[in-house]
N, C-alpha and C positions, 0 to 999 in steps of 0.2 A: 387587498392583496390576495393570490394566488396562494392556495394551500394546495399539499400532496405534492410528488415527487417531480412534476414540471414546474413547481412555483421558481426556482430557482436551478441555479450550476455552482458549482465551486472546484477553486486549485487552493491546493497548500500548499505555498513555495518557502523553503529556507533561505535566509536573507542574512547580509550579515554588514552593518553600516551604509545600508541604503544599497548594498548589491543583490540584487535577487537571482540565486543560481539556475541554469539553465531556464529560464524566464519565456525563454521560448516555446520550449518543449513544454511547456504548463500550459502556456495560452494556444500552443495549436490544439493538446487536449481538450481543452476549453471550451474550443471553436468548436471541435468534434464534438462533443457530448452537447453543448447547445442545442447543435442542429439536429439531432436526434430527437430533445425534450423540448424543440419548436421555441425556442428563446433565442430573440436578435442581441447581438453583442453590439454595444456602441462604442466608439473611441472615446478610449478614456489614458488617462496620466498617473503613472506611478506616484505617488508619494515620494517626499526625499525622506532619506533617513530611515526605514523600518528595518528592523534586528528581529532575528530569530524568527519562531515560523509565524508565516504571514499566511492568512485566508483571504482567499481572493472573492467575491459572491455577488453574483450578477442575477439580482429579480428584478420587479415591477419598480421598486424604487430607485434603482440604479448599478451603480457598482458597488462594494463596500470592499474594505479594508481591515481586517479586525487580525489583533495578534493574537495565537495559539501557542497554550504552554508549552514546554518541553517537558514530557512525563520523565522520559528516563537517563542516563545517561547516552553516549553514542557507540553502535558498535558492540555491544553488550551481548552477552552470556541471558539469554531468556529463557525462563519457565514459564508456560504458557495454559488455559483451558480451552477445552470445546465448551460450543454454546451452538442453538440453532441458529442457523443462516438468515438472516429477514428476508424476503419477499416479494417481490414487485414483478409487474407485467415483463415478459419478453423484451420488448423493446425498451424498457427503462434498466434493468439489471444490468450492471456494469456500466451507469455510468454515475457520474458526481453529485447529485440531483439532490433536489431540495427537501429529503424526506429522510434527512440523515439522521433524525432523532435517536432512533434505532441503535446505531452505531455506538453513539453516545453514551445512550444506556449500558450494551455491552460494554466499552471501556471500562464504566465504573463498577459495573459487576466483576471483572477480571480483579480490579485494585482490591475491591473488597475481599475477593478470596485471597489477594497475598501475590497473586498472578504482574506477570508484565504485562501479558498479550492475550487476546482473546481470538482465537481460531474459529471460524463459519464453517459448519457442517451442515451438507445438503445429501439427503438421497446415500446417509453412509460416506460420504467424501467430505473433505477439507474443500472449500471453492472459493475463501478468500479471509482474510484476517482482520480486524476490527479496524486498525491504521495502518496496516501492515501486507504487503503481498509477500506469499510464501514459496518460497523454491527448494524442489526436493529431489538430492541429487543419489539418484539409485547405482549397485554394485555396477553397471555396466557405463557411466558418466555419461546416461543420460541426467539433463535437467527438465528435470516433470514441474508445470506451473500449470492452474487452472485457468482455461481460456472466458472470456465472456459468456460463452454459450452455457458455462458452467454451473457461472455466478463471480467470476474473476471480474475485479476493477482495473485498466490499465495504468498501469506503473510511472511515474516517469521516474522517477529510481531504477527501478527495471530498467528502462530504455536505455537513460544513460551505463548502466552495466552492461550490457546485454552484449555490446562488438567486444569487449574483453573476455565475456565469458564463454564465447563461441572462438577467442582468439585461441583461446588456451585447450581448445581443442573437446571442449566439450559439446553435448548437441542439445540443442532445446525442442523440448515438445510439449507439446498441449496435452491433457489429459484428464484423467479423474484421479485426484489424490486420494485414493481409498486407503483402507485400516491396514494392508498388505504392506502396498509401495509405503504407505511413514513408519509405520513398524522397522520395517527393512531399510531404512534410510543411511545412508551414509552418513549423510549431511542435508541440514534443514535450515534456509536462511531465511529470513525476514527483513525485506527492503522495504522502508517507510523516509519519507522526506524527514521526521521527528527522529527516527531510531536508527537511520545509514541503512549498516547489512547489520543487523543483531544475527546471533545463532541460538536457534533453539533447542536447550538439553532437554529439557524434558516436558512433557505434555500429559496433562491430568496423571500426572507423579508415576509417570515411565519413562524411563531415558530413554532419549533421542537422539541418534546417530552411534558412529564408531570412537567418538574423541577428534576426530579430525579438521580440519577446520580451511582447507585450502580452498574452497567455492568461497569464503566469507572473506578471506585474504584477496583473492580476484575481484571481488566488488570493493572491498575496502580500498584497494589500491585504485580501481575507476573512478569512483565517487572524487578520492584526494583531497585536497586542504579545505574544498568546499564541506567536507561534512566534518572536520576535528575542532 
């Protein structure tokens, strides 16, 4: 078997009595990030019956199916740390790829300090979150998210938000989440297939945002019955 970050792909989908939510928008992901890390997808068949989050993983020995815990509750109030960003070639960064150890390790590092969430810092910027993508909605309602070129993972939590939160008349941009823009944040949300939209209070024990919470209501209400 294949080691390093092309040995494999993977989607986490939430699932819930054998329905797997937006099932699609995972597997076009899927598809994309493959074909980036040169891995052929075969037809394959869902499982009946899987609850809760589902890991999708496609290497050398096939497809697999494996269930992933729920760390925390949904929708949630998060304190969070920085940790350094891992690493990988240009063309591998941002996407699903089979070298997610990393990830992992961070997770448990966050738990262990007390933490929910574990924030990726590169180059002095925020560029993506342990399971989590970060949206940070500055005094002028722009929403600032770190794009691929960054170190950003594509969302499909994002995606499915995304017509709601440009419906409500705010503007999304790509950018570098530097120590300025989150300092200054209004509001700091966290979209993961496990956690909905969490909001983040505070980060390495300085609060985060104004109190407000209306970007987290607009993805909460997108998301709907699929993530409560």
């Amino acid at each position: 078997m294949k080691n390093g970050p092309k040995s494999a792909v993977f989607t986490t989908v939430r699932a819930r009595e054998g329905v797997l939510f937006h099932l699609d928008l995972h597997i076009a992901r899927l598809s994309r990030h493959a074909e980036i890390l040169g891995i052929s997808i075969p037809e394959f068949d869902i499982p009946a019956g899987l609850d809760g989050l589902i890991r999708i993983q496609i290497d050398d020995a096939g497809v697999e199916f494996n269930s992933v815990p729920f760390y925390q509750e949904i929708h949630m109030d998060a304190e969070g740390v920085t940790v350094p960003a891992p690493r990988w070639t240009r063309k591998v960064t941002g996407t699903k790829h089979g070298d997610w150890e990393a990830y992992r390790k961070i997770t448990e590092y966050a738990f262990d300090k007390g933490a929910d969430v574990a924030l990726l810092v590169h180059d002095y910027c925020i560029v993506d979150g342990d399971r989590v993508m970060p949206l940070v909605l500055d005094e002028d309602g722009v929403v600032w998210i770190s794009g691929p070129e960054f170190g950003g993972v594509e969302s499909v939590t994002f995606n499915v938000c995304r017509p709601q939160i440009e419906a409500a008349g705010f503007v999304i941009s790509e950018g570098r989440l530097n120590e300025r823009l989150v300092a200054r944040a209004k509001e700091f949300v966290l979209l993961g297939s496990g956690m909905g939209a969490a909001k983040l209070t505070v980060l390495d024990d300085v609060n985060i945002g104004d109190g407000t919470n209306k970007l987290q209501q607009i993805c909460i209400k997108a998301l709907g019955d699929d993530w409560r």
